[in-house]
N, C-alpha and C positions, 0 to 999 in steps of 0.2 A: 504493500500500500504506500513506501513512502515513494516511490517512483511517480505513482502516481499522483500523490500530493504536491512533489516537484513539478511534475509537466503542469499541473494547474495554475501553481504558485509563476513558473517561468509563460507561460501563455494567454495570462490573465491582461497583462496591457494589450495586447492585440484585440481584444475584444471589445465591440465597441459600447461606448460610455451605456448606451440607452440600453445594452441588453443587462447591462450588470444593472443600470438603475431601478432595469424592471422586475428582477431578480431579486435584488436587495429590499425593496421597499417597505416588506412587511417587520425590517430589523434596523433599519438604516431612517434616522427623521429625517435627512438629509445633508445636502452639502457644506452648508453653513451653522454658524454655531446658535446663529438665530433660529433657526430650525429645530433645533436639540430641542433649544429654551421652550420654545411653543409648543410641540411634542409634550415634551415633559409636564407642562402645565393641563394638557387634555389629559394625559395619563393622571393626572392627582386630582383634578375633577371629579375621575372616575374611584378613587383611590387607590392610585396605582404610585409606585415606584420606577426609575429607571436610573439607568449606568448612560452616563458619557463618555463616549471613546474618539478619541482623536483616530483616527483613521490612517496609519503610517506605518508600514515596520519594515526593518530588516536595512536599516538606514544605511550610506557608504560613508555619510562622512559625519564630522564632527560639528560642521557646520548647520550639517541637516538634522543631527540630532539636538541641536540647540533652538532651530525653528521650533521641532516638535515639542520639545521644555516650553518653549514658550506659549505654542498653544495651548497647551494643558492648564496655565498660569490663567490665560485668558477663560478655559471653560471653570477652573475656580470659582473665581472670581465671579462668572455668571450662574453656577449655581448657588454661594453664597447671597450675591445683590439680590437675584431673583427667588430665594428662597427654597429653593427648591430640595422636595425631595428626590435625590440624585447623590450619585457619588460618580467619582473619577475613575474609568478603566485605565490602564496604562498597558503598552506591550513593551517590556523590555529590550526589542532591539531598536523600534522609535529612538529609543531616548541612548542610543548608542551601545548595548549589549556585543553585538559583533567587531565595535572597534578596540573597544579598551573596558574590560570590569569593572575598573574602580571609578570609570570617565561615568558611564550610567550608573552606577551605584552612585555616583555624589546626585547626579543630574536625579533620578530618581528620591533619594534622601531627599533632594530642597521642596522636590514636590510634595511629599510626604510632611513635613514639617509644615510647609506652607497649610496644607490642608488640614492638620493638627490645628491650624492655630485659628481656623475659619469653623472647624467643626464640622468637617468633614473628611468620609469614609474615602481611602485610594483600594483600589484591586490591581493586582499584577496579576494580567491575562498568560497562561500559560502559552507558549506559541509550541512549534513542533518539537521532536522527542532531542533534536541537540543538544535545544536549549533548555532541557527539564534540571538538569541538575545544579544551573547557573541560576537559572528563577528561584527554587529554593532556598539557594546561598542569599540573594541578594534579601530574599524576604524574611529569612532566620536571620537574617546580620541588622534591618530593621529593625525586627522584633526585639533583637538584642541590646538594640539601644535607647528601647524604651519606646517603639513606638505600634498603640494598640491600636491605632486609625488603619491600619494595612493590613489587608488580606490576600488571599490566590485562588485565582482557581485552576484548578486539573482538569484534566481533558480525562473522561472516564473512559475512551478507548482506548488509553494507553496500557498497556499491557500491567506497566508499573503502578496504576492509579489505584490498584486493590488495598 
């Protein structure tokens, strides 16, 4: 199966924008963060909860992964201002995991802190089985420094998720 995961992951920009939009809909509020925000507000109308995810991984540079820090600061801050019940999804290679450990470990840490101090919940998105035992370090190493706003989730078809 991970061949298969590969050939999706590598043939996924080829595909054009409307079929993934139309495909994604039912999981995706959309392309903008005003989108999330309005989403999320019909969602707790209804009494519903959601996760916002910045939408990015597997980043090449250090540059790109500071963009992605930086959006994350911005959906914050919009679910803080906006109230919202919501918390922050994070992917660990977003935010630089494939460049350097300790480069995303900090980048992550500030997000995590940041959201400690607004009063809100981060989740570290497991990505594929690479990177399962990096996501754990980064979020035991978290944990270990005192911070209970972070959680993870597993992917249950990983063989390891029992």
């Amino acid at each position: 199966m991970e061949w298969l995961n590969q050939l999706i992951i590598k043939t996924m920009p080829l595909v054009p924008k409307a079929i993934i939009r139309k495909m994604s809909s039912k999981y995706i509020a959309g392309e903008e963060l005003e989108d999330a925000v309005r989403v999320t507000k019909q969602l707790m109308e209804l009494g519903g909860m959601s996760t916002i995810d910045v939408l990015g991984e597997f980043v090449t540079t250090k540059e790109m992964a500071l963009h992605e820090k930086s959006m994350c600061h911005k959906v914050l801050e919009a679910i803080y201002s906006n109230k919202l019940e919501s918390y922050l999804s994070v992917k660990p290679t977003s935010l630089g995991l494939d460049i350097d450990f300790d480069f995303a470990y900090e980048n992550i840490k500030e997000l995590v802190d940041r959201a400690k101090n607004l009063g809100i919940f981060v989740r570290l998105d497991m990505e594929n089985s690479p990177y399962t035992d990096k996501t754990f370090e980064l979020f035991k190493k978290l944990r270990g420094e005192g911070y209970q706003n972070v959680g993870i989730v597993i992917q249950a078809y990983l063989y390891r998720s029992e």
